[in-house]
C-alpha positions in Angstrom: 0.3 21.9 -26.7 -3.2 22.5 -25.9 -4.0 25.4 -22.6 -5.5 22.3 -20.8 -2.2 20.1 -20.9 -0.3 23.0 -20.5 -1.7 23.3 -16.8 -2.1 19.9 -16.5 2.0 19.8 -16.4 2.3 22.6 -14.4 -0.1 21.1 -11.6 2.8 17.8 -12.3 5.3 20.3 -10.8 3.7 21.7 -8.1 1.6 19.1 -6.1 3.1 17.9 -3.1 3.8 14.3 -5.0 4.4 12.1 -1.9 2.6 13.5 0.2 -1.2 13.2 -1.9 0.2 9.5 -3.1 0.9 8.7 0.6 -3.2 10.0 1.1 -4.3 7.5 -1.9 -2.3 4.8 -0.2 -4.1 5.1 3.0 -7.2 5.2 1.3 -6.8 2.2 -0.9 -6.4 0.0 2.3 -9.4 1.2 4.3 -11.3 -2.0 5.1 -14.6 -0.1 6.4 -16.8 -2.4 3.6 -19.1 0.9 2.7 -16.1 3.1 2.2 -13.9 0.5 0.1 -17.3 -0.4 -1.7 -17.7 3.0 -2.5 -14.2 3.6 -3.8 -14.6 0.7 -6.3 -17.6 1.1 -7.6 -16.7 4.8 -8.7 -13.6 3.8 -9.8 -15.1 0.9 -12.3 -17.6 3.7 -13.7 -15.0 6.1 -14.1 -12.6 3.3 -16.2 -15.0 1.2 -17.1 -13.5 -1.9 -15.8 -14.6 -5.7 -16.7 -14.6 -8.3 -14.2 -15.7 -11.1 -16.1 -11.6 -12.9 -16.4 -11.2 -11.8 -12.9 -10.5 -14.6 -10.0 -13.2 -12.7 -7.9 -16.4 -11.1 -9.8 -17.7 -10.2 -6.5 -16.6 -6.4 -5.2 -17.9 -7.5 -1.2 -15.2 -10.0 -1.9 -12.4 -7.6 -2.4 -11.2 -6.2 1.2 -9.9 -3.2 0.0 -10.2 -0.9 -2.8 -6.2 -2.2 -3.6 -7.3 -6.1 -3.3 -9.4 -4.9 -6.1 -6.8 -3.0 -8.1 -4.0 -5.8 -7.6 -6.9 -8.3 -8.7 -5.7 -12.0 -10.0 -7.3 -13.3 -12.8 -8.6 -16.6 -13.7 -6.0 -19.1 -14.6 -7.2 -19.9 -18.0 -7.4 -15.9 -18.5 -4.0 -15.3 -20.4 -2.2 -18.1 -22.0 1.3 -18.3 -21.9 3.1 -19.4 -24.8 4.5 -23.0 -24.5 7.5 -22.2 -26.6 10.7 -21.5 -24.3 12.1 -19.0 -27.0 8.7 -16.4 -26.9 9.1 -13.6 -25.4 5.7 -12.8 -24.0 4.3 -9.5 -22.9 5.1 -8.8 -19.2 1.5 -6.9 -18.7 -1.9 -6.1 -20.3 -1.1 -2.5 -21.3 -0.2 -0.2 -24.5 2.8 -0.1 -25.8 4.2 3.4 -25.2 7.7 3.2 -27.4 9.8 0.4 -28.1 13.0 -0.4 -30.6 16.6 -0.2 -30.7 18.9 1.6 -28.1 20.9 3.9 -29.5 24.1 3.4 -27.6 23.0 4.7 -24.4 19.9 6.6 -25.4 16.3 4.9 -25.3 13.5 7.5 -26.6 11.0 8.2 -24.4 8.3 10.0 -26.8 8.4 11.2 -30.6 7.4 14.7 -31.0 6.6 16.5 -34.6 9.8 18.4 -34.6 12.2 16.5 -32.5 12.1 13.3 -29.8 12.5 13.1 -26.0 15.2 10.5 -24.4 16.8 9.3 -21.8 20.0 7.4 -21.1 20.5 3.6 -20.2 22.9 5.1 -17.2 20.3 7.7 -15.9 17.2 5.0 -15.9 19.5 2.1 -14.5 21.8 4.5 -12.0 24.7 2.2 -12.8 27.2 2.9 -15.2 28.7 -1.1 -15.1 24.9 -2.2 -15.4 24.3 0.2 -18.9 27.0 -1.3 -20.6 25.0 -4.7 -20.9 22.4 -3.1 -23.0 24.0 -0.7 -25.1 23.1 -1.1 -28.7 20.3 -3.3 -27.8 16.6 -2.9 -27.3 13.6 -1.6 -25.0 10.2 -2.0 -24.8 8.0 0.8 -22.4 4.7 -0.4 -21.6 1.9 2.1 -19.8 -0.6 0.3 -17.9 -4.2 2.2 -17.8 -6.1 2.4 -15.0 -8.4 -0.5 -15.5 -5.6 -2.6 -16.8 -4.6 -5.8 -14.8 -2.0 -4.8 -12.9 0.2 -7.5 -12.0 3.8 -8.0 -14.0 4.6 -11.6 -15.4 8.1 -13.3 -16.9 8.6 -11.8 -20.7 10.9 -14.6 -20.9 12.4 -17.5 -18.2 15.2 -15.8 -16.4 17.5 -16.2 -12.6 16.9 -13.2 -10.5 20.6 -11.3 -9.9 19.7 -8.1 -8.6 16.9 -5.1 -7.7 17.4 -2.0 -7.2 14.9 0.8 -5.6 16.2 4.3 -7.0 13.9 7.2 -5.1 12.5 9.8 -7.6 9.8 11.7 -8.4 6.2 10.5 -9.1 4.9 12.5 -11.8 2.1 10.7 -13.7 2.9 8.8 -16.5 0.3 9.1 -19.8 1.7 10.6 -22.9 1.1 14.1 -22.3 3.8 14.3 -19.5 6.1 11.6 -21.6 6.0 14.3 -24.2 6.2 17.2 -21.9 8.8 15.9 -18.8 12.4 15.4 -19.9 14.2 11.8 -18.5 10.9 10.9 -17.1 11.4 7.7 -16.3 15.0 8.1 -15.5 13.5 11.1 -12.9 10.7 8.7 -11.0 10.7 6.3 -8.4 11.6 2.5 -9.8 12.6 -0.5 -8.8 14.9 -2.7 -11.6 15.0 -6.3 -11.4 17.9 -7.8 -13.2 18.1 -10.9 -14.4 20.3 -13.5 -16.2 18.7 -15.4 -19.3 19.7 -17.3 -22.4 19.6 -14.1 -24.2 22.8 -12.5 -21.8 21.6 -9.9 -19.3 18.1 -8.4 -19.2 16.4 -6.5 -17.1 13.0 -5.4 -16.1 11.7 -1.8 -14.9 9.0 -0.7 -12.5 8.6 3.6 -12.7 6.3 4.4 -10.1 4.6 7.4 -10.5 1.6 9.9 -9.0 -0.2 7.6 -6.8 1.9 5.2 -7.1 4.4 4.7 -4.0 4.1 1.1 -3.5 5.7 -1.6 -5.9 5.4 -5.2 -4.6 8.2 -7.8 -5.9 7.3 -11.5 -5.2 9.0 -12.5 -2.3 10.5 -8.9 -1.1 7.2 -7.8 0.0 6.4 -4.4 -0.6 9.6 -1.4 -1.7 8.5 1.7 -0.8 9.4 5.5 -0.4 12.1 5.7 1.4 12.7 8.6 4.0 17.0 9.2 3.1 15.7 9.5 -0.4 19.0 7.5 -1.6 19.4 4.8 -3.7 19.5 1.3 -2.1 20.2 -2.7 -3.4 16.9 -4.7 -2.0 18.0 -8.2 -0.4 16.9 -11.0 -2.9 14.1 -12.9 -1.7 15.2 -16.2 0.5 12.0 -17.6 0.6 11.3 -19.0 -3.0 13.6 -19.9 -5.9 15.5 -17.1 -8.0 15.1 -19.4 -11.2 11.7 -17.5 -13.1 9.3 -19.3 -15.9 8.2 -17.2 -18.6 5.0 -16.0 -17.5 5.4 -16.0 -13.8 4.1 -13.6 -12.0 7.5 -11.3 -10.9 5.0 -8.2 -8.8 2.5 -6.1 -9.1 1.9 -2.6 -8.9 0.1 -0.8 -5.8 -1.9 1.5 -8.2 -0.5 1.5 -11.8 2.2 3.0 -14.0 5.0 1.7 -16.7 7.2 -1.7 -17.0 10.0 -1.1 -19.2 11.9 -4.2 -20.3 15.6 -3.8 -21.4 17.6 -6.7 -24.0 20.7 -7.0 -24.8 22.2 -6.1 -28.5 21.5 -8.7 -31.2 19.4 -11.1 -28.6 16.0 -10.1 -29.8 13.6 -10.3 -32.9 10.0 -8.6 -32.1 7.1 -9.2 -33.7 5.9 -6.7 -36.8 2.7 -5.8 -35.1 4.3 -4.9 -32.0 4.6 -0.7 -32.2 3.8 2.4 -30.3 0.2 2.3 -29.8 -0.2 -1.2 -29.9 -2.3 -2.6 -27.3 -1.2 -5.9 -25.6 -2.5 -8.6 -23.2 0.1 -10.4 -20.6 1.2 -13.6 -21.7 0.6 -12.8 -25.7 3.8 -13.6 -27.8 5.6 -10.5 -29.0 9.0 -11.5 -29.8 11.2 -14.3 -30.1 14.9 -15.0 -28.7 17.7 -16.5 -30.3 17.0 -20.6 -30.8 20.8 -21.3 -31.9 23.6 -18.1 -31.9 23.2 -14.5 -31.0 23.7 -13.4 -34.5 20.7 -15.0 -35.6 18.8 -12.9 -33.4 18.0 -9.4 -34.4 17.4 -6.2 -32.0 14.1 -4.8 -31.7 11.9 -3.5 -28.7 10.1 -4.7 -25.9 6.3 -4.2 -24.9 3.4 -2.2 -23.6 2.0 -1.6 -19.9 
């Protein structure tokens, strides 16, 4: 590992995590026009971001720097597949890993010498929930910085279930996938789980560094709590559970990873979808079962 990672890890360990993500949330939500202009303008040099598919062009438009970051795009921007069985990608991102579940254990990053993973109990913190996708598939997707960050419908599912597990917000690039053992299992998430014609799926947020807010439609925004403990968030009551594939499902409050979990047997992904692959929300990746499970072959889920 190069000198400059190396620190970059330690740093990982020793910033006060909440505390300087708690300062970036402030800051994205300052409404002085200069200050928010400011923040924006930097940010697009730094990332390079294009706002020609966004629903506003216009930065004065935006009235803060996370109006800008949560941006919608234009409704003719990503097409969603009109055939029930896709499964679609849940975000524009790059696919970080993705494949088969190994019983319990989902790999996190592929070294030279030897692989980092996690376990389906230690991501999910519910023994009864891990047992719906043991033997079946995963798809982690990282979402850059200039990325769209909103999260759509992979497939048409009923809301059952979320979950906000407290954790630690390390960042969330490939340097500290390789470097940080169970990172996702270790970070702040919410899990979303759903019922579909596939069986039981589910659908991860990881928060990480800078990233303390994730909004679910119709919950509002989950954040940090102060107890630190894990906590069932009330389904929403003020819009239907029943999801469409591609419907929006949240959005992150600066950006991270979505990991998607299937069950055994109910999933057949596209070739070209592999680590590395860069993909665009609402762009077909997979296929579920059109007759019996068995016809349906496990596989991994997408990119963020």
């Amino acid at each position: 590992m190069r000198l400059q990672d190396r620190a970059f890890i330690l740093l990982q360990y020793l910033l006060p995590q909440h505390a300087l993500t708690a300062l970036i949330y402030a800051l994205a939500r300052i409404q002085t026009r200069w200050i928010k202009n400011a923040l924006i303008r930097g940010f697009m040099r730094l990332f390079t971001v294009d706002l020609s598919e966004a629903l506003i062009t216009q930065i004065d438009d935006y009235k803060t720097f996370n109006d800008f970051f949560t941006r919608a795009l234009k409704p003719t921007a990503r097409p969603i597949p009109n055939d029930a069985h896709s499964i679609a990608s849940p975000a524009d991102g790059t696919v970080s890993e993705c494949g088969a579940i190994h019983g319990q254990t989902i790999l996190q990053a592929q070294l030279t010498a030897k692989k980092r993973t996690y376990t389906l109990s230690e991501l999910l913190g519910d023994d009864a929930k891990a047992l719906h996708f043991i033997d079946g598939s995963f798809a982690t997707i990282y979402l850059a910085p200039h990325n769209y960050h909103r999260v759509h419908m992979p497939f048409a599912g009923t809301l059952t279930g979320i979950k906000h597990i407290p954790g630690r917000l390390f960042s969330v690039n490939r340097v500290t996938a390789m470097t940080v053992p169970q990172l996702f299992a270790r970070n702040e998430r919410i899990i979303c789980h759903f019922t579909t014609t596939a069986g039981a799926c589910a659908i991860v947020f990881v928060g990480a560094l800078n990233v303390g807010s994730i909004s679910i439609d119709g919950c509002g925004q989950i954040t940090p709590t102060r107890h630190r403990k894990p906590r069932a968030i009330d389904l929403p009551t003020n819009r239907s559970l029943s999801f469409a594939l591609g419907e929006q499902l949240g959005h992150f409050n600066m950006g991270s990873t979505v990991i998607v979990l299937m069950p055994h047997g109910q999933s057949r992904f596209d070739p070209h979808v592999v680590a590395g692959t860069n993909v665009r929300m609402g762009e077909r990746i997979g296929t579920l079962p059109q007759t019996t499970a068995s016809d349906a072959s496990g596989a991994f889920f997408m990119r963020s």
